[in-house]
N, C-alpha and C positions, 0 to 999 in steps of 0.2 A: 504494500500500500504506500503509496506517495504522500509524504510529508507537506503539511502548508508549510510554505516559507514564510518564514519569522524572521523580517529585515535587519530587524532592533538587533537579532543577536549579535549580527554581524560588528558591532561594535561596543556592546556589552561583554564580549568574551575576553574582549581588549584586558579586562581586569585583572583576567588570569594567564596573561602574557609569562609570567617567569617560569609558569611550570607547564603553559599548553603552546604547542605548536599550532596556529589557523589556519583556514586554508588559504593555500597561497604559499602557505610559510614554511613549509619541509624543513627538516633537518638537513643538515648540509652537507655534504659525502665526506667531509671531517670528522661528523662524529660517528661514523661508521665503524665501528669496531672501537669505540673511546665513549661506551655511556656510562664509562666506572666515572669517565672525567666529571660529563652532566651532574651526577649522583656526588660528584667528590666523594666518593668513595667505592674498594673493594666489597660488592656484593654478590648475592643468586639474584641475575636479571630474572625476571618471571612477566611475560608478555601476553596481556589480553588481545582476543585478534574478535572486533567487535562489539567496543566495551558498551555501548549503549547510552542509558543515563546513570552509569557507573555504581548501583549498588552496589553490584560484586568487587570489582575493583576497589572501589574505596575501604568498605568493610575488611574483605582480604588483608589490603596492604594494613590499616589497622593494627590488626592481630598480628602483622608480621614485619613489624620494624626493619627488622635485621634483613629483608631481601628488598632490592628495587622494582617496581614494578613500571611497567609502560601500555596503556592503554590505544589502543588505534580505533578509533570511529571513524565514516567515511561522511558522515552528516554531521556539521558542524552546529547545525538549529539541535542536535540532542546531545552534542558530547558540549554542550553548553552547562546541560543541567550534572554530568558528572564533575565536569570540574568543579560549580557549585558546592556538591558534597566534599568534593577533597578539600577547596578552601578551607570552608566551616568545620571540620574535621582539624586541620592545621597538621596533613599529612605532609610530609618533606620527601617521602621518599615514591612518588609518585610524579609520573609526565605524561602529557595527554596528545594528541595529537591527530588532526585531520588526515587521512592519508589512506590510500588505494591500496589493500592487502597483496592487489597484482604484483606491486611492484616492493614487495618485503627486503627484497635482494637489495635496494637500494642505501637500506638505511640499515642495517644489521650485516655483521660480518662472518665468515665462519666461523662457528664455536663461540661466541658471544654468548647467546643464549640459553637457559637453564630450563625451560617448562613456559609451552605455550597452553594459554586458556581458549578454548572453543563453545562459548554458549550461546544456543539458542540461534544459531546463523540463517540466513535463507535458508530453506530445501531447494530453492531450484528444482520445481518438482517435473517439468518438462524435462522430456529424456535427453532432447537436441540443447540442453543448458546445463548437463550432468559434470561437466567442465569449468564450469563455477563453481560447483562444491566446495567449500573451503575443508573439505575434509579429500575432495580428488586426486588420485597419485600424483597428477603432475604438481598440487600444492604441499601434499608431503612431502616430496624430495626436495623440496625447497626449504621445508621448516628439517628435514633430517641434515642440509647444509650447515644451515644456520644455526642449530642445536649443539652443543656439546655432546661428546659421547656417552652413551647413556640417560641423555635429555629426554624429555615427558611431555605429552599431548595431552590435554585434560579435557576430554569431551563430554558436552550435557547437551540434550535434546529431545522435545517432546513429539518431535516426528518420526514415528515408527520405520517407514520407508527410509527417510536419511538415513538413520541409527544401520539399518542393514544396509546399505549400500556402503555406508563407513565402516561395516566393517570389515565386509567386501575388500575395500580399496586397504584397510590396514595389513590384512591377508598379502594378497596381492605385492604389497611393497616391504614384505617379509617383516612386521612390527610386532613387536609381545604384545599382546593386547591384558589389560592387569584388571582390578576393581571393575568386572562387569556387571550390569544389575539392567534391566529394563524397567524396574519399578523402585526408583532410589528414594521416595518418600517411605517406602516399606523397608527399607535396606540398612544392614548393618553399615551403610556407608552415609545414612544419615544423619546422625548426630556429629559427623565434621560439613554437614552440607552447608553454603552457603548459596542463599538464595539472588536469583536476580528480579528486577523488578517484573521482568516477562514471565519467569516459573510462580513467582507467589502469583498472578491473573489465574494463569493454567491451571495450575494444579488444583487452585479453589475451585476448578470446574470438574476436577474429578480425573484428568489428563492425567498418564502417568508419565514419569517423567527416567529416561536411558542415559548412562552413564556408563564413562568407560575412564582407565589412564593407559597412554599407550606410551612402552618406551624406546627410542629410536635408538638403533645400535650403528655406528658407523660400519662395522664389517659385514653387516645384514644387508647393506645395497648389493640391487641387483643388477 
């Protein structure tokens, strides 16, 4: 569903300049492989791909000081309201940022990254659009580039068909696939569950909600 444009943000988000990239604004192929610099400091990067209006992301980073997190939305009228929550939060170790998942390779280096986050993304449910999956082999061997050895996928979705077809594609590009559950509101994997704004609508409908961690191994490319 298409978003109304909200002109205003375009210059309200101005406020959270120091820790959100706008569009327009990319990172700069500088700090490609140097976000310990960003962070001024030695951390576990841990990258949302999709953050939304960032309850996960914010909440997450939270509870976990000690790693850096970085958020990518591609609609800047809603990663308006996540930065929001990190301000008021008075999170430091959070960066937010407009920006085209296509092009990941741009702004992250090999082995940089420690665990990507996957919730709730399109299905892309047209078959001839199966290539946009952010769960697609051609986007995991992108994120198994840009992972460290032994680096992690954290996937949640209440789309049945995605959920198999990802794991189809984890198969396929030879990934351990770990913590699996179709129904993770019943799961012994819910009391660390953090919710996003899109799972608490769902799940109050009754939706259950699929959950996986998958970990990428460098010598498992095929």
């Amino acid at each position: 569903m298409r978003l109304r444009r909200k002109p205003w943000i375009d210059e309200a988000i101005l406020d959270f300049n120091d820790f959100v990239y706008t569009k327009g604004q990319s990172p700069s192929e500088e700090i490609k492989g140097h976000w310990h610099e960003v962070f001024d400091r030695q951390a576990p990067l841990y990258v949302e791909l999709g953050t939304g209006k960032g309850d996960f992301i914010s909440k997450t980073a939270a509870l976990h000081p000690e790693v850096n997190f970085i958020g990518i939305e591609l609609q800047q009228d809603v990663l308006y309201y996540a930065a929001k929550k990190v301000k008021e939060l008075g999170l430091t170790n959070v960066r937010l940022m407009v920006f085209n998942i296509e092009q990941i390779e741009n702004i992250f280096a090999e082995d940089e990254v420690d665990r990507f986050y996957i919730n709730f993304c399109d299905p892309w449910p047209k078959a001839r659009h199966a290539k946009r999956r952010l769960t697609y082999i051609g986007f995991l061997e992108k994120y198994r580039k840009l992972l460290k050895d032994n680096g992690e996928l954290f996937f949640k979705t209440d789309n049945r068909p995605l959920f198999d077809f990802s794991l189809e594609q984890f198969e396929l590009a030879n990934l351990k696939v770990n913590a699996l559950t179709f129904d993770l509101h019943n799961s012994e994997y819910q009391a660390n569950n953090i919710m996003t704004e899109y799972e608490r609508k769902f799940s109050g409908f009754g939706e259950k909600i699929n959950r996986c961690e998958v970990t990428f191994t460098k010598q498992d490319k095929k």
